[in-house]
Structures are given as structure tokens and as C-alpha cells.
C-alpha positions as CSV (number, residue, x, y, z in Angstrom):
1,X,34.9,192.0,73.9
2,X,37.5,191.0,76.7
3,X,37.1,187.6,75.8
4,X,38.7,188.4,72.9
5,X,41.3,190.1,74.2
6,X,41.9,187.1,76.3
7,X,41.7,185.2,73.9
8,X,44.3,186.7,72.3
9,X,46.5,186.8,75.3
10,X,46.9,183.4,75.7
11,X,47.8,182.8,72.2
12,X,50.3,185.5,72.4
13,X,52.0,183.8,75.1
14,X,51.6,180.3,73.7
15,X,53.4,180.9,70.9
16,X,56.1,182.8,72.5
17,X,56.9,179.9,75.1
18,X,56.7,177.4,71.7
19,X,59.4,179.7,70.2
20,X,61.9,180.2,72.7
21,X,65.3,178.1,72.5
22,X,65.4,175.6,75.3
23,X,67.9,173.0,76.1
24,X,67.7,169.5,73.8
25,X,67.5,166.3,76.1
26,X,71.5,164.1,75.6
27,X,72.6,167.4,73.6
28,X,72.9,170.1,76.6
29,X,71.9,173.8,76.8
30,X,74.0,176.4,74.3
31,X,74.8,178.8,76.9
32,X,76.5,175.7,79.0
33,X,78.4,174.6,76.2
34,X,79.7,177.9,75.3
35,X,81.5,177.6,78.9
36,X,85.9,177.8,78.1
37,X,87.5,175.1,77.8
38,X,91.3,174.6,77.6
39,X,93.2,172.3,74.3
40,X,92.0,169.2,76.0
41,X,88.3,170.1,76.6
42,X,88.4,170.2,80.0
43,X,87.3,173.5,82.1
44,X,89.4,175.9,83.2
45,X,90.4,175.9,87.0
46,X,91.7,179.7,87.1
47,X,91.7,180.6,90.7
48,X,91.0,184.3,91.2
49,X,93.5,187.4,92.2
50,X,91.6,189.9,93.8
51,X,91.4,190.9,97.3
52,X,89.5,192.6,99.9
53,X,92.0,195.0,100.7
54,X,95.1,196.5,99.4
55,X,98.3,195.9,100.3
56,X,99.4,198.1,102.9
57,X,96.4,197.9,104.8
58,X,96.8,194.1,105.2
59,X,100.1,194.8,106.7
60,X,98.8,196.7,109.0
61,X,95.7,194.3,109.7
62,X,98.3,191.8,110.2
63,X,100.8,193.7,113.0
64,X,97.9,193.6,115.4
């Protein structure tokens, strides 16, 4: 009986790794490709604005 069961496992999980999307060899992966790309095709180089701290206290981080 848990031979079966088994049995049936490991198909289960053969088929599943058989059906899942997985990235072509010379063609790329589709969740690389999907990356942004500017007119020209090249990647973006957007340089980030956020910061630690606001404003005033890096004034004050700064006087000492």
C-alpha cells in the first residue's frame, strides 16, 4: 500500500519538474528578458534617490 503511494509521489513530482518553464539554451530566461530597456535596447542606469535620513537631521549630523 505505501508503495503505491510512493509510487505515486514520484510521478507527481516528475511531471511537475517536466512541466515547469525553464530557460532555453542561446534564447535566455523570460523573466531576464522582461528587464527595461531604454529606445536603444540598452538597460537603464537610474541611480536611486532615497536616503537614510531626512533632511534636517543630516544638517545636524553634519555640524558635528
Amino acid at each position: 500500500m505505501h508503495r503505491k503511494y510512493l509510487i505515486f509521489g514520484l510521478l507527481a513530482l516528475f511531471s511537475l519538474t517536466i512541466s515547469l518553464p525553464s530557460c532555453a539554451p542561446k534564447y535566455g530566461c523570460p523573466s531576464v528578458e522582461a528587464a527595461k530597456t531604454d529606445r536603444k535596447g540598452e538597460l537603464k542606469s537610474k541611480k536611486g534617490k532615497s536616503e537614510l535620513f531626512p533632511k534636517s537631521m543630516r544638517k545636524k549630523m553634519k555640524k558635528h
